[in-house]
C-alpha positions in Angstrom: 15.1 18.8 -16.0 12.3 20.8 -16.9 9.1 20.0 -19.2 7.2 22.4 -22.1 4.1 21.4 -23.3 3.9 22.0 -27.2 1.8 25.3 -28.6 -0.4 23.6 -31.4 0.7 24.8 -34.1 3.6 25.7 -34.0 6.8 24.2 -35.2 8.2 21.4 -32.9 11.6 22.8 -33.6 11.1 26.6 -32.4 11.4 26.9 -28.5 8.9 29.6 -28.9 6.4 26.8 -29.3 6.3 25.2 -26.0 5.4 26.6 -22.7 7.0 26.1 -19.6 5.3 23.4 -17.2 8.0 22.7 -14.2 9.6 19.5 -13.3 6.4 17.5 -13.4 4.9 16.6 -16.8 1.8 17.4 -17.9 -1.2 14.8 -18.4 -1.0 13.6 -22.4 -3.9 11.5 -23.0 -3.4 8.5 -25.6 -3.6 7.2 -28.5 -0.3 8.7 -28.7 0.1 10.5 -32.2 1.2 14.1 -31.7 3.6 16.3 -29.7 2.4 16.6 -26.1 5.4 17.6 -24.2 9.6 17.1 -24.1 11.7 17.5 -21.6 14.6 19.7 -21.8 17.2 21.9 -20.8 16.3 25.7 -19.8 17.5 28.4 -21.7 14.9 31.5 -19.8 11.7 29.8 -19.9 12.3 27.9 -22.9 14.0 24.7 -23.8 16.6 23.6 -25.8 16.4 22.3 -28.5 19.5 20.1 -28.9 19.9 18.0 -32.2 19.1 14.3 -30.0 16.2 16.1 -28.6 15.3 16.9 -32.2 16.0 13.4 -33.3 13.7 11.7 -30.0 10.7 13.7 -31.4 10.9 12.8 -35.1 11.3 9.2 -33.8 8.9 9.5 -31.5 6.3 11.2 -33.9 7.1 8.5 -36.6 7.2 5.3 -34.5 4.2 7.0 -32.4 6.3 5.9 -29.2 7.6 8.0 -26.2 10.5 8.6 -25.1 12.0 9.4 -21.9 12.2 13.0 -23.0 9.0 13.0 -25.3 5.0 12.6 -24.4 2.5 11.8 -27.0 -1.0 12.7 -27.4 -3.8 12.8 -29.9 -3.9 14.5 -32.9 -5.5 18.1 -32.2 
């Protein structure tokens, strides 16, 4: 499965927000408090957004813990 790093600022739920980065994630420096990158199905250069997708990033943003499918970085 693919990953997107996250367009500050966008909205974490809008696929438009996240850019396609290939099957290798991208480098998300700690502490871990904001949205660095998910990993996700492709829908033409974009991911999808599935509802346990949307659930592992509001966990992970309000635990401040990664998931398999969500990377953490620091604030912008």
């Amino acid at each position: 499965m693919p990953w997107y790093s996250y367009n500050n600022p966008g909205s974490i739920g809008d696929p438009n927000s996240y850019n396609l980065e290939g099957n290798t994630p991208p480098s998300c420096p700690n502490p871990n408090n904001f949205i660095c990158a998910i990993q996700a199905n492709d829908n033409l250069g974009k991911p999808i957004l599935t509802f346990g997708l949307v659930v592992a990033i509001a966990d992970a943003l309000q635990t401040r813990t990664e998931s398999t499918n969500v990377l953490l970085k620091p604030t912008p």
